[in-house]
Each structure stands twice: as C-alpha cells, then as structure tokens.
C-alpha positions in Angstrom: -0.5 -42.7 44.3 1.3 -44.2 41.3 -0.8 -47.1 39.7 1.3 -49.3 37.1 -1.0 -50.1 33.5 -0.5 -52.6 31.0 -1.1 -50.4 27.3 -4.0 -53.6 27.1 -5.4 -52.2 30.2 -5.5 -48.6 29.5 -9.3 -48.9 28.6 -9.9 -49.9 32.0 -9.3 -46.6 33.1 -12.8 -45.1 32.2 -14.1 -47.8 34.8 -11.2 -47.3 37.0 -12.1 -43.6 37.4 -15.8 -44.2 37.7 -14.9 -46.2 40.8 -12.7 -44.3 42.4 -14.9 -41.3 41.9 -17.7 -43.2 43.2 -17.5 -42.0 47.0 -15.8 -38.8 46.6 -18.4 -37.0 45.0 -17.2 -34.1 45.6 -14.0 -34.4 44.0 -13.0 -35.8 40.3 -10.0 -38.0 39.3 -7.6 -37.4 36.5 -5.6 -39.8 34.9 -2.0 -38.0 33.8 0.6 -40.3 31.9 3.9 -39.9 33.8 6.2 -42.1 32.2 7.3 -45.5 30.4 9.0 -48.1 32.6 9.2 -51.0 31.0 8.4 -52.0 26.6 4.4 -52.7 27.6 4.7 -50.6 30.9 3.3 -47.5 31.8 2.7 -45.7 35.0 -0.4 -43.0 35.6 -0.5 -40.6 38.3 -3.7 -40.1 40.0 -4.5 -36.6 40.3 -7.4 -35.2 42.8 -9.3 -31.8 41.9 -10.8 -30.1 44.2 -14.1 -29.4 42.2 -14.4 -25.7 44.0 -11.1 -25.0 42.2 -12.0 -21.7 40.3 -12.0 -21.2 36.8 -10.4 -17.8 37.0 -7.7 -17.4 40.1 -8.5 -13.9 40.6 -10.5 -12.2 38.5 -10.3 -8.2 39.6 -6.7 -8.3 39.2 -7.0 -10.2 35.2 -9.9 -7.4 34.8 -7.7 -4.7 36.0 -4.9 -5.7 33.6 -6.7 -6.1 30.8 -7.9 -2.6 31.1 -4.2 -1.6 30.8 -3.7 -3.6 27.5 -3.4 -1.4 23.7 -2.7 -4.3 21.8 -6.0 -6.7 21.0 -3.3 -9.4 20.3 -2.3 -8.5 24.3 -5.8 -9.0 25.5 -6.3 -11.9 23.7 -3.4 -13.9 25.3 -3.7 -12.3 28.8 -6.8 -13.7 29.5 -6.8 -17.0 27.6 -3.6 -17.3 29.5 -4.7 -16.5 32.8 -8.0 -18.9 32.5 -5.1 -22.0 31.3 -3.4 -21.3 34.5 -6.3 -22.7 36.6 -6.3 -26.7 37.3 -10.1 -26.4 36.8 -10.0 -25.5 33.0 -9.0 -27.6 30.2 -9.2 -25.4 27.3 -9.7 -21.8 27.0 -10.5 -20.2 23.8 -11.5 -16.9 21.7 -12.6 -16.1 18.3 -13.4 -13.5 16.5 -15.7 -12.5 14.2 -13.8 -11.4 10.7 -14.0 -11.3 6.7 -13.6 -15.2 5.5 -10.1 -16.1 4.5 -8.6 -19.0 3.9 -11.5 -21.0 2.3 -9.7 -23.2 0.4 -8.3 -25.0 3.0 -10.8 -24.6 5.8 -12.1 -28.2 7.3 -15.6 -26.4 7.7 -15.6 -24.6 4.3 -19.0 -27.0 2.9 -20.4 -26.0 5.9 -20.0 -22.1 5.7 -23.3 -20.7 4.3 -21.7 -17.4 2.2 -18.0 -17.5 2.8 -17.9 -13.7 3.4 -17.0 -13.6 7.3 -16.5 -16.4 9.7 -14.8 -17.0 13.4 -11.5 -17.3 13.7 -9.4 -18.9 16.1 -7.7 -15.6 17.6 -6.1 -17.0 21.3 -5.9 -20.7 22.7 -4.6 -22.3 25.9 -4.6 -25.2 28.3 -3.4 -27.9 29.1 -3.6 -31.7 28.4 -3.6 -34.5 31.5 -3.3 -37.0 29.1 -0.5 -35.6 27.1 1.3 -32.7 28.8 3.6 -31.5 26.4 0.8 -31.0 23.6 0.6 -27.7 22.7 -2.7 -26.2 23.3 -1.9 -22.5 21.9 -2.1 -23.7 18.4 -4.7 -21.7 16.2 -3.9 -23.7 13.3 -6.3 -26.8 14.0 -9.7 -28.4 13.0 -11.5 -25.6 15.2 -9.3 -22.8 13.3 -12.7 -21.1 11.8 -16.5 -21.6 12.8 -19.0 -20.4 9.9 -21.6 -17.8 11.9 -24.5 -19.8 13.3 -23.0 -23.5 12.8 -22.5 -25.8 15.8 -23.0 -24.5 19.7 -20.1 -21.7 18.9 -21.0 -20.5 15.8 -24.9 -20.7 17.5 -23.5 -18.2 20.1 -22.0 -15.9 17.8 -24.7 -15.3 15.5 -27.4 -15.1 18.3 -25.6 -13.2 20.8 -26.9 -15.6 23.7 -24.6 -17.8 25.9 -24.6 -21.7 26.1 -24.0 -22.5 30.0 -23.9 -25.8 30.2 -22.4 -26.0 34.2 -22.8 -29.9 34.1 -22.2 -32.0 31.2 -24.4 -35.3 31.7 -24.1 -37.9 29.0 -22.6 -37.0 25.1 -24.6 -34.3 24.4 -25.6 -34.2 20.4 -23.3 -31.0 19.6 -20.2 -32.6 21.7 -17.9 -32.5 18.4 -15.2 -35.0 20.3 -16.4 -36.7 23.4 -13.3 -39.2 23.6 -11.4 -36.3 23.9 -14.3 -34.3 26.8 -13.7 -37.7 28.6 -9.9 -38.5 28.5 -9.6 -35.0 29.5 -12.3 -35.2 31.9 -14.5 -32.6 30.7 -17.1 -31.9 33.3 -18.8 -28.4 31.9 -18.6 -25.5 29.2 -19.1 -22.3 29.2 -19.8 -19.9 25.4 -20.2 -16.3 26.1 -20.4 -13.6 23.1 -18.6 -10.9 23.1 -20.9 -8.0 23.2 -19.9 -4.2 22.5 -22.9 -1.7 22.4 -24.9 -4.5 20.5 -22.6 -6.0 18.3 -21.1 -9.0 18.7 -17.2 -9.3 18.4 -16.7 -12.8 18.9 -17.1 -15.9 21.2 -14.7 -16.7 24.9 -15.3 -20.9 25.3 -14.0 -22.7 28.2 -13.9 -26.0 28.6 -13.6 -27.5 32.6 -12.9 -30.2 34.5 -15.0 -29.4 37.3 -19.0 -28.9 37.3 -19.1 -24.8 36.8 -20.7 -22.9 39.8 -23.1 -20.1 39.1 -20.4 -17.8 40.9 -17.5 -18.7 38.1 -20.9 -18.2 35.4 -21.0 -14.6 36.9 -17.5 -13.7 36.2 -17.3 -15.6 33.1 -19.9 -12.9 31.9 -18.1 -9.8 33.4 -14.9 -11.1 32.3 -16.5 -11.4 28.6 -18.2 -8.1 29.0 -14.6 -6.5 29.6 -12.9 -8.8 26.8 -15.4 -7.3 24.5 -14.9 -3.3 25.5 -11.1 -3.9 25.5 -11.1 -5.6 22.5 -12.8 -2.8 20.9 -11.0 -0.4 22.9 -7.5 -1.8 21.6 -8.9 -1.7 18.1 -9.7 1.6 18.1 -6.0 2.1 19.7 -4.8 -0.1 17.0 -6.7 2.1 14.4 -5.8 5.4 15.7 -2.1 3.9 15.6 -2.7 3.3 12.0 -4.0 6.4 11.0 -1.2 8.5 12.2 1.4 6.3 10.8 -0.9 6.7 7.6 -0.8 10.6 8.1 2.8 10.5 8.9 3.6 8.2 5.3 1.3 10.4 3.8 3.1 13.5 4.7 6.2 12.3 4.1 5.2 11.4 0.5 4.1 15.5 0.3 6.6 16.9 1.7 8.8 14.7 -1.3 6.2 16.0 -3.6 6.2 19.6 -2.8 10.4 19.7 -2.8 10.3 17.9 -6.5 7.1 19.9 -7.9 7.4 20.3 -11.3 6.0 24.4 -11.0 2.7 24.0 -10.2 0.0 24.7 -13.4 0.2 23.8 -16.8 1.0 26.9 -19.1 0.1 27.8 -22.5 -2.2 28.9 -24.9 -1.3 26.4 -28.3 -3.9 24.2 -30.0 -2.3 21.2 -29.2 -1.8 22.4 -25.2 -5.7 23.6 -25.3 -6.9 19.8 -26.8 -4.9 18.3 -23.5 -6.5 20.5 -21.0 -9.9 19.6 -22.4 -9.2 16.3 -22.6 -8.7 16.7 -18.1 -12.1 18.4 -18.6 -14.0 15.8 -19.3 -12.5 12.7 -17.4 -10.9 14.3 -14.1 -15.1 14.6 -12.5 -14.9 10.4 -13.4 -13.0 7.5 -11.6 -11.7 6.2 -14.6 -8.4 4.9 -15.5 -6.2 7.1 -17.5 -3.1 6.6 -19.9 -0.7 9.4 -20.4 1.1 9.2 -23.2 3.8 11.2 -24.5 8.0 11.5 -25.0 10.0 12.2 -21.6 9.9 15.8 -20.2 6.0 16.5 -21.8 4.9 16.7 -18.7 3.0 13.4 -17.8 3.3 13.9 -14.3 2.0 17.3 -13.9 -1.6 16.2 -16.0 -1.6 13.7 -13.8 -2.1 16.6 -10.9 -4.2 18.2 -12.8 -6.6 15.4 -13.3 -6.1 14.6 -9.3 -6.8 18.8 -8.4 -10.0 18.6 -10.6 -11.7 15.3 -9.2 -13.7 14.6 -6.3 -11.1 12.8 -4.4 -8.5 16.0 -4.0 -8.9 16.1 -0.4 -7.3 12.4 -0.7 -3.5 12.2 -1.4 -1.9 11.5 -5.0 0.9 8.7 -4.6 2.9 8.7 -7.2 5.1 5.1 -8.2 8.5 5.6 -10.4 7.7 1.9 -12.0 11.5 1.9 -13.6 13.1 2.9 -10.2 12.0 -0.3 -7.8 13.9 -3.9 -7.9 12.4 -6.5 -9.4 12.3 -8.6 -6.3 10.4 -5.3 -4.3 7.6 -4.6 -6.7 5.3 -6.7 -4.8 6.0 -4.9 -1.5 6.0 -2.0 -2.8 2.5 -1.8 -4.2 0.9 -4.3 -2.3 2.9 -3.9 1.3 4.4 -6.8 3.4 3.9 -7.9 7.1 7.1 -8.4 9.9 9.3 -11.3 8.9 7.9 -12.3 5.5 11.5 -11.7 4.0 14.7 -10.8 4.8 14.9 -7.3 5.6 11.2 -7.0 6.3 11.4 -5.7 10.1 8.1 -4.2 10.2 4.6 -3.9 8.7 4.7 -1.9 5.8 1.3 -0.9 3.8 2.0 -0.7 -0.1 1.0 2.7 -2.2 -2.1 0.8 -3.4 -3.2 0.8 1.1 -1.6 4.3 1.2 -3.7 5.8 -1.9 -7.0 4.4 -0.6 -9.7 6.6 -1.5 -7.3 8.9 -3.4 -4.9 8.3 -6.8 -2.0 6.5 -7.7 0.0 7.9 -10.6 1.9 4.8 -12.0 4.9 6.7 -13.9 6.8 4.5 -16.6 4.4 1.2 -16.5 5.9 0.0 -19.2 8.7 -1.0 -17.3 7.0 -3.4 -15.3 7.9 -7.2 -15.7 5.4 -9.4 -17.9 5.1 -11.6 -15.5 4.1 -9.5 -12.3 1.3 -7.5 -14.7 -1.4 -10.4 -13.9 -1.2 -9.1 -10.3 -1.8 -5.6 -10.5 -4.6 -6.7 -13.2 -6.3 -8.5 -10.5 -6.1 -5.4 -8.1 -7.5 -3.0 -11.3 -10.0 -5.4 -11.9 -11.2 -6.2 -8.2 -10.0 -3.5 -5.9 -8.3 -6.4 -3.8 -4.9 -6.9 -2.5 -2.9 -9.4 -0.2 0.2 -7.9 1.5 3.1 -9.8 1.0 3.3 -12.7 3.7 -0.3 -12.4 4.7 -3.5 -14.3 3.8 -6.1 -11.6 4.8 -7.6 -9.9 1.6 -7.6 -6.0 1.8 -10.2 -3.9 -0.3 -9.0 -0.7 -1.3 -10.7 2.3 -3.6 -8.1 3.7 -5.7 -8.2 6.1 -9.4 -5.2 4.8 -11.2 -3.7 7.4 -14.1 -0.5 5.4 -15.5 2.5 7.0 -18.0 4.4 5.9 -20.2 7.0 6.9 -22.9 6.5 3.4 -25.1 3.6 2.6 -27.6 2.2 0.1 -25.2 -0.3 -1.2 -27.8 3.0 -2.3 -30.4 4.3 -3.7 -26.8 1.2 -5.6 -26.3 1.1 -6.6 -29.5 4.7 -7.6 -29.6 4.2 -9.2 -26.6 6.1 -7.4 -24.3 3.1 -6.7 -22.4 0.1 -7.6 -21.9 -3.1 -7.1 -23.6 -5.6 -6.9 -21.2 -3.8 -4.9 -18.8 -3.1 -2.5 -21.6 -7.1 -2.4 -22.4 -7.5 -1.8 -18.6 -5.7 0.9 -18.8 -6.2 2.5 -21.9 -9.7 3.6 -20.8 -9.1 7.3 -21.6 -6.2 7.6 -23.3 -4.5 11.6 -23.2 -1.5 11.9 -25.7 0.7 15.0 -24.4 2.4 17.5 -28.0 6.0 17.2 -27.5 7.4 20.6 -27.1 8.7 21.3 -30.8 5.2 20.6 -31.8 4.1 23.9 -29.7 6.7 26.2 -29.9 3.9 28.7 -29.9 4.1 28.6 -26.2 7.8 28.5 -25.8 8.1 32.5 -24.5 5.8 32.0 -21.9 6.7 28.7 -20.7 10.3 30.6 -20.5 9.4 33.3 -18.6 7.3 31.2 -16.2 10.1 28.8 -15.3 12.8 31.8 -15.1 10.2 33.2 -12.4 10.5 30.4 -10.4 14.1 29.1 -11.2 15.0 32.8 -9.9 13.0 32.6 -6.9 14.8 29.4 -5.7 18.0 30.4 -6.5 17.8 33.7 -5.1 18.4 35.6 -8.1 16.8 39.2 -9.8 14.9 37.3 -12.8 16.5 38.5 -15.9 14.5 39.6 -18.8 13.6 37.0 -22.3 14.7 39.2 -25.0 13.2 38.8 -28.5 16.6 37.3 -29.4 16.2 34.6 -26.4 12.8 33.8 -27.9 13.8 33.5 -31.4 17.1 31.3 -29.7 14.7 28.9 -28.5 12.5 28.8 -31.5 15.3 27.7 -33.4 16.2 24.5 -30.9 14.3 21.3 -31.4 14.0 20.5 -27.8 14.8 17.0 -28.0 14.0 17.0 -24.0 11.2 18.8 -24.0 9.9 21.0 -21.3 12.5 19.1 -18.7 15.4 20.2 -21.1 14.4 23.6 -21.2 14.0 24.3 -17.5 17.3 22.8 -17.2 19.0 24.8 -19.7 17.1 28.1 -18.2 18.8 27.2 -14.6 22.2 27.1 -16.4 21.9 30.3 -18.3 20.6 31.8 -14.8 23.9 30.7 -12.9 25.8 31.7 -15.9 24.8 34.8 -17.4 25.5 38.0 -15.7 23.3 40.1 -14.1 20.6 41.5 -16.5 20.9 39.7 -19.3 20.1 35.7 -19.8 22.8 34.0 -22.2 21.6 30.4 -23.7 23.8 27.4 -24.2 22.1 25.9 -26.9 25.1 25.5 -29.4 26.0 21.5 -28.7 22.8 20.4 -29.8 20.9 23.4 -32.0 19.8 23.3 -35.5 22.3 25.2 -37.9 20.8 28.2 -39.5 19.2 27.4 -43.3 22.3 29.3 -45.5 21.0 30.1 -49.1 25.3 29.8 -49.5 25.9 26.7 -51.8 27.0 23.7 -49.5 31.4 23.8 -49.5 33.3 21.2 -48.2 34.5 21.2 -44.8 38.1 21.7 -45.5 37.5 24.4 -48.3 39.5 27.8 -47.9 36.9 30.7 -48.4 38.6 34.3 -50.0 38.0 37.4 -47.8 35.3 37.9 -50.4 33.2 35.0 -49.9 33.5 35.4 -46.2 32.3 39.2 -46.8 29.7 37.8 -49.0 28.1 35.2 -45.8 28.9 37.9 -43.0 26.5 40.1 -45.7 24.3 37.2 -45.8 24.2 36.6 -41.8 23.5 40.1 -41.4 20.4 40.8 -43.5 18.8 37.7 -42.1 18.9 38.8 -38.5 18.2 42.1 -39.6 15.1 40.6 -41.2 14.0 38.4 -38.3 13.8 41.6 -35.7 12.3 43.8 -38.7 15.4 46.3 -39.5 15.5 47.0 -36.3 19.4 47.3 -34.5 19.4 48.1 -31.0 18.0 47.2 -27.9 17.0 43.9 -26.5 15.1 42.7 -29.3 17.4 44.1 -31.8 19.6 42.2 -34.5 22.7 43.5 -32.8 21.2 41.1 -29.6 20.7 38.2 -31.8 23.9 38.4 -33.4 25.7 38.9 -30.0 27.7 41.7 -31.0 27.5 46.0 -30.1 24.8 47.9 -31.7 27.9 50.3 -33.3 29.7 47.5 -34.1 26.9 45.9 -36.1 26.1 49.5 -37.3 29.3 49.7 -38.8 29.7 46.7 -40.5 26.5 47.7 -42.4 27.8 50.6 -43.8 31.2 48.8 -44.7 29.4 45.8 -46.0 26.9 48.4 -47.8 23.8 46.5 -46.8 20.9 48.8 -47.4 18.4 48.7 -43.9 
C-alpha cells in the first residue's frame, strides 16, 4: 500500500515501522522510496518480508556450481551474487587475506598494526531499499581493507572463529553504521572465516533483514567451508595456469636463445682471455651484480653465460634484454610487465623479464642506452627486489642476478651526466673489462678454426683447412669488429671459396704491408726496374714470414696467392737467393 510522506516527516518512519511491525511479529516492514510526486512529495512503498525468507535460495545447486568454477574471481562473484539475489540479505561480502597495498590512501591505514597484509574487499553485492539504484558491488569504499584483528571482521579473520549474531537487539558497540543497519533494516549478521586445512583465506559477511535461523547458520558454514576449498582450489588452478604460461615464455625465450647462440664456450689461451675467465671464477658462485665492459663483438654476451653456467641458479633461465632495441614508451612494460587494458594495445596480462627471470639472471645488454629519466626505476627494483606491473597497484617481489653490458665508459657518462651515479655504482659491483680482439691475436687461429667448425656444420659444408697464410692474413687485420667481424668474414670466405681451400676478403679494410720502399706519390710512374726492385722486395718478405719455405699450404707461394712454379721462377729471374 502506497503511503504519501512529507521530506519533514521522513523521520517518522522509524516510528511508523515500529507500529506497523508491532502485531506482525512474524514479519518486518521495509520502507522503499518509489518516486517524487510533487517539490516536497514523496511516496514509499511498504514492503512485507516474510522473515523465513532464506538467506541462500538453494544452496546444493550454488555449492555444486561453485565446484565447477577455475577462476577465484568466478567464485567470488557467484556466490556473493547468488546470496544478493535473496530478499532476506542486504549485503553480502568477501575478503581476502593479502600483502598490504595501497596504504597511502587506506581510511583504516592508523589503524593497521604492521602494514604487511590486510583484508581486502574481493566480491560485494546487495541491494539497497532505501536507494535502489546504489551500487552495492563497489569494492572501492570505506570497508575496502580491514587490518587483521581490528573490528568484528578483522576479529574473525585473525582468530579463525565466527561472529553469529542471528538477532541484532539494540546498537551493538562494533555496529560501525547503525543509521545505515536501521534504514536498511538490518535484523542479523553473520562473519564466517574461510578455512582451508587450517589456514585462514579470508572472511564471507552477510548482512540480513530477517532474524537468521540456525538452519541458514548451517549452510552459511558449509557454504564458507566450500568458498574456502574452491578458492584455494582455483588458486592453485590459477597457479598452475601461470606456471605453464611461465614455462611456455620461458621456452620460447630458449628456443630464441639456442637459434642465435653465439658458439657455445669461450676459446683461447691469451693472457688477457685467461684474466677474464678468472675474473667469472671468482664472482659467478656470488649473487652479485656484474658490469661487462668492452667494444661491440668482444663477447659480452657469451661471459654473461658463462657466469650464469657457473652459478647456483643454472637450473633457472638467463633472460637476456637488448636495452637499445625497446621503444621508449615500452620499457616499462617490458621489464616490469603490464595488466589487461592499462594502455592501448595492452590485451592481456603480460609479466616483464624482471617476473620471468625470478630466481634466475637477467643479462641487461647495452644499458647505456636506457633513458635518464626511467633509470630511478630499475634502481628501486636493484635496490629492493620490488616491482609494480604497469597498471597495477600490487607490489611483486622477485629474486633476480642482474649482469648488465655496455660498450660506453658509463663512469665519464655518469659523470657527464648522462647517466646516473648511483645506478652506475649499483652496478659496477664487479666490474669484468673484455681485450678487444687485436689485443689477443694470440688466439686468432684457434678462434678460426672453432668458428669454421661450426659455420661449416650449419651450412652444410666439408670445413676447409686454416693455412699458415690464412693465419698470418688475419694477423695482419685489425679487427675493428672483433670476434663478430671475424665470424662474419669466415661465413663469407666459406660460401665463397672453393672447395678445399678458404679465400679471405680482408682487402677493404686491412692494414697495408710496412714497405722499407721510400713513400712515392700516388700518381708517380715507377720504371720496370723499380717495379722489379718491390716485386724483389715483396718476395723475400713472404719468403721470410713462412721461413724460405715455397710450397704447400703454409708456403710463401700461398701467401702470395700465386703457383709454387710460378713463384719458383720469378726467384731465379729476380735472382733472390733462398
């Protein structure tokens, strides 16, 4: 029956109610604003609940769908939906117990006695007789977090024992809002923990409008039972869901690695090589930070395996980040990972290499390209192990051995203020500077023949065989590449040459031989005897650098590139005494 209210008369409605609950004790009366029909008008609908209205319609058939749910989110809202469905309940809700975030901001943070984990509002439903469009779902309100033994849900949590209060009688002390328990006409609550095998997960509440019989109190506790064991159930689902898309990253990150290995070991035996290797020795059994230093194509990226092969997280994987090949705008993302939505583009969860090198290594190649002002963050994760995905508040520890590279004297940077000093300190814990290659040109022949062996193998080819000449060819070269130029230059002599023999392009960028011939100018016209004079010249050299020796591969006729008779005969026309 409609009854007609003056806004001056709406506090008449407490006693209103009282009276016409009076002789129907077995029912209670809800006041529900319908509509505004005049300026100072408004018309409530009386509404009668039936106070044996259930709290939970049918509870095998929620129980049986929850056991079908793999998503805790799913659980959540199943159940908190199902319980708002019923007349009887005015509020259902379910936190859960998880590290403390959002601090800052949090209306109980002065109450909160550590800060470290809290409750947080996880699933919320209900619905308003006061107000029926208000949005009861939010989990963004006053009662967002509970610190762990503070008021009657924060009580439950950290005790593990359920509040039943079937009838509320008066304004109990921990009633946080009674004007609202009254408007809404609250009439009992019910706190259950969520228990699985002893540990509690959280807390279900539910707020009613009718006085709670100890039959709804019975499946209250079953139903919290099996929101507990789902919710850890779904978790584990969750985690196991995780992990395979973790192994799956992680192998597709190998699978990258093994088709761009750099061959495998280092190799050689030079003074400067051996100071490198000990260098690995004595930091690879440690978790600390390492900066590679050294010209492009030293090899940065293979002692960076090295140091990874030779520590105890090996079984872990070894991400490796291209700092100078990622946007500007992705760095973030990529280290730190981003959740669904949080920019354009972002269509799923993605976990960062920081996440995906948890408990292994994360080779940061060319750091020096990273921008100034993006350095504080990865100086916070260095320094604390902590990260926040992009577009997510939750803080994420992760244990990761960083070994950064670099081509630039990051210290003159620093100092120059192109980067910055701390990190650079941070970094610099061991420092390893890698020889360039014309600094161990001792090793040179058997670096050769180790990448021919393999540059053969993948391209299907017999491996030819390094001639003395080839050596002394490469000796000659400054390698201003280093080892990344040579084993590019072998692969084009091996698609080159013809079978057998190994022919090296060095000539666009090779030293010229030292001439003891005086210096001419470049448009001088030599007489046939001068140019008899340097052939003579030409000839004793080689024939000095393979020892008088003529034929075969190591032979002068070799390193000239001409026929042993030929050569033999220009001796004995030349009259050059062997």
């Amino acid at each position: 029956m409609p009854i007609a209210l003056r806004k001056s008369q709406v506090a008449v409605t407490k006693g209103l109610r009282a009276f016409l609950e009076a002789p129907l004790r077995a029912r209670h009366l809800v006041l529900s604003r319908k509509l505004v029909v005049a300026p100072r008008k408004v018309v409530y609908e009386v509404v009668m609940i039936d106070s044996h209205v259930p709290l939970i319609r049918d509870p095998k058939a929620l129980l049986l769908a929850m056991a079908q749910q793999r998503s805790v989110t799913d659980v959540l809202r199943l159940v908190v939906d199902d319980m708002a469905g019923s007349q009887a309940v005015a509020l259902a809700r379910i936190w859960l117990i998880r590290p403390g975030e959002g601090c800052p901001t949090c209306p109980m943070r002065s109450e909160c006695p550590d800060q470290t984990s809290c409750l947080h509002l996880v699933a919320s439903g209900g619905g308003s007789v006061v107000d029926p469009d208000a949005d009861l779902s939010r989990i963004d309100g006053m009662f967002r977090r509970f610190p762990l033994g503070i008021r009657k849900v924060g009580r439950i949590a950290s005790t593990g024992v359920a509040l039943e209060v079937p009838s509320i009688e008066g304004e109990p002390d921990w009633l946080v809002s009674p004007q609202w328990a009254e408007t809404e006409s609250v009439r009992g609550f019910a706190g259950q923990p969520l228990v699985h095998r002893g540990q509690v997960l959280g807390v279900l509440a539910v707020f009613s409008r009718t006085t709670i019989g100890d039959s709804c109190l019975v499946w209250l506790r079953m139903i919290a039972d099996h929101v507990a064991s789902a919710i850890a159930n779904a978790q584990a689902w969750e985690e196991i869901e995780s992990l395979r898309d973790r192994l799956e990253l992680e192998n597709d990150y190998l699978q990258e690695e093994l088709r761009g290995e750099s061959f495998g070991e280092m190799i050689g035996q030079s003074d400067a090589l051996q100071t490198v290797t000990q260098q690995i020795s004595l930091v690879a059994p440690t978790d600390s930070t390492v900066l590679v230093m050294g010209e492009s194509g030293t090899g940065k990226e293979l002692v960076a395996r090295e140091i990874h092969a030779r520590s105890s997280r090996q079984e872990r994987p070894l991400i490796k980040v291209n700092c100078a090949a990622i946007p500007r705008e992705l760095y973030e993302s990529e280290f730190f990972g981003h959740t669904k939505g949080s920019f354009t583009g972002a269509l799923r969860d993605r976990i960062g290499r920081f996440e995906l090198a948890d408990g292994g290594t994360l080779f940061l190649d060319e750091i020096g390209e990273i921008p100034l002002d993006l350095q504080s963050k990865l100086l916070r994760i260095l320094q604390e192990g902590e990260l926040e995905r992009v577009g997510e508040e939750q803080t994420r520890k992760v244990d990761v051995r960083i070994i950064a590279a670099t081509n630039r004297d990051l210290k003159a940077e620093a100092e120059a203020g192109r980067f910055r000093l701390d990190l650079y300190y941070r970094l610099s814990v061991f420092p390893i500077e890698l020889p360039p290659l014309r600094k161990r040109k001792e090793d040179l022949a058997i670096l050769a023949e180790h990448l021919i062996g393999n540059l053969s193998r993948r391209l299907g080819r017999h491996p030819p065989r390094l001639t003395q000449a080839n050596v002394i060819e490469l000796n000659r070269y400054d390698w201003p590449g280093n080892i990344r130029e040579l084993q590019h230059i072998l692969e084009r002599a091996l698609i080159t040459s013809p079978k057998g023999k190994l022919r090296l392009d060095l000539q666009p960028s090779a030293k010229p031989i030292t001439s003891a011939a005086p210096d001419r100018a470049s448009g001088e016209i030599l007489t046939a005897s001068q140019l008899r004079t340097l052939e003579a010249d030409n000839i004793r050299r080689a024939l000095a650098e393979c020892d008088g020796k003529v034929y075969g591969n190591t032979g002068a006729a070799a390193l000239l590139g001409m026929k042993p008779t030929t050569l033999a005969s220009r001796i004995k026309s030349l009259g050059i005494k062997t």
